[in-house]
C-alpha positions in Angstrom: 0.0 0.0 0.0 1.1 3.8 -0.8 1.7 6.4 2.0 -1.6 7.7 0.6 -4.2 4.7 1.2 -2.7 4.1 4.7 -3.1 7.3 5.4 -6.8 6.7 4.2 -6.9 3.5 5.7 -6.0 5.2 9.4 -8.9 8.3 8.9 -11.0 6.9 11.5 -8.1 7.0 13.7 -6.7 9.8 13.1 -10.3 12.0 13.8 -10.5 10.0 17.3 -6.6 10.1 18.4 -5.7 13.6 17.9 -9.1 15.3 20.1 -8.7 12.6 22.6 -5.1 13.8 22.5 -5.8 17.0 23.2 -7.6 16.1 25.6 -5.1 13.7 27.4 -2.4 17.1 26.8 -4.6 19.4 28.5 -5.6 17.2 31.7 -1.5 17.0 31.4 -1.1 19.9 31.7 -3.9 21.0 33.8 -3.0 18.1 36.8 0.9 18.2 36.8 3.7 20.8 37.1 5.6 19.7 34.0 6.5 21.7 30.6 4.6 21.1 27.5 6.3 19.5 25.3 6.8 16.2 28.8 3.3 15.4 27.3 3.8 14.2 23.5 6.8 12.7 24.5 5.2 10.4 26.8 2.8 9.6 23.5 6.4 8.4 22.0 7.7 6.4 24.8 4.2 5.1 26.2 1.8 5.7 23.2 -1.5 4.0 25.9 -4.2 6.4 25.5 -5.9 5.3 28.9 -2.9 4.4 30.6 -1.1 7.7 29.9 -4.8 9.3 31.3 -4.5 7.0 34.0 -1.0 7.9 34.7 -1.6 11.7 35.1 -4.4 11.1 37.5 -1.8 8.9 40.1 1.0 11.0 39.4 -1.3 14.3 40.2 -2.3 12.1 43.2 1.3 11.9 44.3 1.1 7.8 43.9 4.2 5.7 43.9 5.7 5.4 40.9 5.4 1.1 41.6 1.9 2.0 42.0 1.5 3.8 38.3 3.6 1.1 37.0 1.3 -1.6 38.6 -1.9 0.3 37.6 -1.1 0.4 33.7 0.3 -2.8 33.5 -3.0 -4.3 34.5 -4.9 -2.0 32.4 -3.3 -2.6 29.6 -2.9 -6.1 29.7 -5.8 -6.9 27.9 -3.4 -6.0 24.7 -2.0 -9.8 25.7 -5.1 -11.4 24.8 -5.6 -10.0 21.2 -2.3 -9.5 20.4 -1.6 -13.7 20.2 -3.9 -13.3 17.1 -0.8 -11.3 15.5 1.6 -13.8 15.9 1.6 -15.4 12.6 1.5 -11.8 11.2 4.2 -11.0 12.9 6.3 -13.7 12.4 9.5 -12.4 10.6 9.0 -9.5 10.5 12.8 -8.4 11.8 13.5 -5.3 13.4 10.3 -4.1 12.8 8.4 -6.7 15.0 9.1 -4.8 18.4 7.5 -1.9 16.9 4.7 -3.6 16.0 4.0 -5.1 19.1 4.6 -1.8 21.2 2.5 0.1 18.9 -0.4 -2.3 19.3 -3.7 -0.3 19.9 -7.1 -1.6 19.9 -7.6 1.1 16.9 -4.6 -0.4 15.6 -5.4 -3.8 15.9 -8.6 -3.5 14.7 -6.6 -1.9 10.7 -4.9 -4.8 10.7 -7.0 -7.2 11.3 -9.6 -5.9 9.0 -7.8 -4.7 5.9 -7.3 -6.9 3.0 -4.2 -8.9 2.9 -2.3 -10.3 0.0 0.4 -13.0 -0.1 3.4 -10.9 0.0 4.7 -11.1 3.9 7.4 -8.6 3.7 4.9 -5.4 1.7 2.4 -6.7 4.3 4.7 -6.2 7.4 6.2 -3.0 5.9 2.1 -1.7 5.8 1.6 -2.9 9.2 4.3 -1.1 10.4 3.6 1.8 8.9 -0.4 1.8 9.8 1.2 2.0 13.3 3.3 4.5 12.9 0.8 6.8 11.5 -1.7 6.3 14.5 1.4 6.9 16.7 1.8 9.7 15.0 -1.9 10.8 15.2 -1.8 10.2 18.5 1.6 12.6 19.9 0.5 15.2 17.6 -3.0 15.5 19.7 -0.6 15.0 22.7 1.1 18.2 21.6 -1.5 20.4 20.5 -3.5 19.8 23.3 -0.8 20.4 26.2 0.4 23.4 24.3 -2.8 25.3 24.0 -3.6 23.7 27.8 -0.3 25.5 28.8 -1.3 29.0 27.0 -5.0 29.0 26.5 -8.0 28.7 28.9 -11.2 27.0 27.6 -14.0 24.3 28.6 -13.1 20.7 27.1 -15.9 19.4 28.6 -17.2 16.1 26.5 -13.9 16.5 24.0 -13.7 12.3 25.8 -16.4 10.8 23.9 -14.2 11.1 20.6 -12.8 7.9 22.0 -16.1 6.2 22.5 -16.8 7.5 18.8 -14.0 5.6 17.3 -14.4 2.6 19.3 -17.9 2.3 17.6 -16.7 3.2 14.0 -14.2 0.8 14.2 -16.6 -1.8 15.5 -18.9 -1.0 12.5 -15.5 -2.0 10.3 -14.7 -5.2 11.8 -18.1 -6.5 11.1 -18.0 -5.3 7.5 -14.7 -7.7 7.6 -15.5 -10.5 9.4 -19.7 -10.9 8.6 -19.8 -12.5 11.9 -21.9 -11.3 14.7 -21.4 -14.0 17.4 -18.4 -12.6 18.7 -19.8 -8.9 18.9 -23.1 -10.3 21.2 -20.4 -12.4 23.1 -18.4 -9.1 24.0 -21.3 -7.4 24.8 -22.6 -10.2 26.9 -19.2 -10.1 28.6 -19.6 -6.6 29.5 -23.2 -6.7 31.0 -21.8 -9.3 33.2 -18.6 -7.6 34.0 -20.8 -4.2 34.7 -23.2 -6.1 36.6 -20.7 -8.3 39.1 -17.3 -6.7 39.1 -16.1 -3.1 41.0 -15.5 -0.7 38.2 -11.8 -0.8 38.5 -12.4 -4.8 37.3 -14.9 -4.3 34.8 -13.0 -4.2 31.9 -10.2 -6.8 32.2 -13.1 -9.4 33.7 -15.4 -8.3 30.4 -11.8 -9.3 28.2 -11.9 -12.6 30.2 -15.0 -13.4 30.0 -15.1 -12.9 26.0 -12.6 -14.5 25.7 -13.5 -17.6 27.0 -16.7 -18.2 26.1 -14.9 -17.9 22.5 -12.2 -19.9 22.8 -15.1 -23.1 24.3 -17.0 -22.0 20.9 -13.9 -22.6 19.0 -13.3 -25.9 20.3 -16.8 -26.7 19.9 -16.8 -26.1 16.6 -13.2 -27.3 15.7 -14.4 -30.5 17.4 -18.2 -31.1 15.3 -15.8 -29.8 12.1 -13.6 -32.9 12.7 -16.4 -35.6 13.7 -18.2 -34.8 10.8 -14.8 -35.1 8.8 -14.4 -38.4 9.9 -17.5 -39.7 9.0 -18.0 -41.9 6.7 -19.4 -40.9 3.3 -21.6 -42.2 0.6 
């Protein structure tokens, strides 16, 4: 793919990353006694978009820094569960594979898993690469802006948050254009009701992941097993 259709291809992310950055640059800046430009640099070396929110609001709370470490590692270790799926894509991809799986967004996993994909591994691991790179980039430069103009300019960002949820839904819309499938869309959902409904809130979205998850990983074997009893039927 050219420069041009990923940068096409990563629209949708670019109109949810760079308000939510902004948003993420003013609370930055707003919360914490640091200059500027500390907050697009933490989109380079972090690039989390909750976890860095989550990280100002410990760090303005004057947490341990164990305890901000601790906090976003369990936030953001739903990333290990959907990010096994990549694996095979992945595979061989040289220096490039650590960028690939730090860069690993659910926006960004959602590109790669839904665009077309021809038999060429290397092209195909050179546009992974760079569809991540342009969110990252998407994302810092919202980073920027926004702690820049938190740092100079006064004004309301009131509801500037719900870009995220937005994108989230756009995205959804996307992945069932791919996949045609809408089992595993009412089994996330169904995972979430029941996380919402039994968990503490600081639990509800890691035990929504689990629960997901497993119910389909038991429909997988379920079906990989009927699959294979039906294949060894006789025939005729």
């Amino acid at each position: 793919m050219t420069a041009l259709s990923i940068f096409r291809l990563t629209l949708p992310v670019l109109f949810g990353y760079v308000p939510l950055g902004m948003a993420f640059g003013v609370l930055f800046t707003s919360q914490l006694d640091y200059s500027w430009w500390v907050a697009p640099v933490m989109g380079i070396v972090i690039f989390a978009g909750a976890g860095q929110i989550l990280a100002v609001s410990l760090l303005a709370a004057k947490a341990e820094l164990m305890a901000v470490f601790i906090a976003m590692l369990a936030l953001n270790s739903r990333h290990v569960f959907y990010g096994l799926s990549l694996l095979g894509h992945f595979s061989g991809a040289g220096w490039r594979k650590l960028y690939l799986v730090f860069g690993l967004t659910d926006e960004t996993y959602s590109l790669l898993t839904s665009r077309h994909r021809s038999s060429d591994r290397e092209e195909e691991q050179r546009t992974d690469a760079l569809i991540t790179l342009f969110n990252q980039a998407y994302w810092v430069l919202g980073c920027g802006l926004g702690a820049w103009l938190g740092s100079t300019v006064k004004f309301d960002s009131t509801g500037i948050e719900f870009a995220l949820v937005a994108l989230f839904l756009v995205l959804a819309i996307e992945q069932y254009r791919a996949i045609r499938r809408q089992l595993p869309f009412w089994v996330g959902a169904a995972g979430a009701g029941l996380a919402v409904t039994l968990l503490p809130q600081a639990h509800q979205l890691i035990g929504a992941i689990l629960v997901a998850t497993l119910a389909l990983l038991i429909n997988y074997r379920l079906t990989t097993t009927r699959r294979l009893e039906t294949g060894d039927r006789p025939h005729g």
